[in-house]
Residue, then its C-alpha position, 0 to 999 in steps of 0.5 A: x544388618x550392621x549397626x552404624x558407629x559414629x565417633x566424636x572426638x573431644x576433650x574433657x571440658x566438652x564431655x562435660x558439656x555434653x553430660x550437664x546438657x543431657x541431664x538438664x534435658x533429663x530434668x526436663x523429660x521427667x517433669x513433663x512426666x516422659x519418658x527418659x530411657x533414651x537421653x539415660x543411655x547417652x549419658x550413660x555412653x557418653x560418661x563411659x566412652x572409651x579414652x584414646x591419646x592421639x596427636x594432630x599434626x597440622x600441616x600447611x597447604x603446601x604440605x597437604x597436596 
C-alpha cells in the first residue's frame, strides 16, 4: 500500500510558527512524562522540508473561465 503526501505550502515566518508550536507542545508532553516521538518527527520534517521557489499568478474572474 502507497503512502499518501500532503504538501503544504508556506513561507519562512510561518515554518517557524509551526516549529515554536510543536516544541511547546513537546515541552509539554515531556512534563507529563509522555511520550514525544511523534511531535520529534514533525519537527524534525517540518525543519527539514525541501525548499521550492514558484510563482502565483492571480488571475481576475473573467480571466479564469
Amino acid at each position: 500500500m502507497r503512502e499518501e503526501k500532503s504538501y503544504i505550502v508556506m513561507d519562512n515566518y510561518e515554518q517557524n510558527i509551526i516549529i515554536n508550536a510543536l516544541n511547546e507542545m513537546r515541552t509539554r508532553l515531556k512534563s507529563e512524562e509522555r511520550p514525544t516521538d511523534a511531535v520529534d518527527e514533525l519537527i524534525l520534517k517540518t525543519a527539514n522540508a525541501k525548499r521550492k521557489s514558484f510563482r502565483i499568478v492571480e488571475r481576475s474572474e473573467y480571466e479564469a473561465r
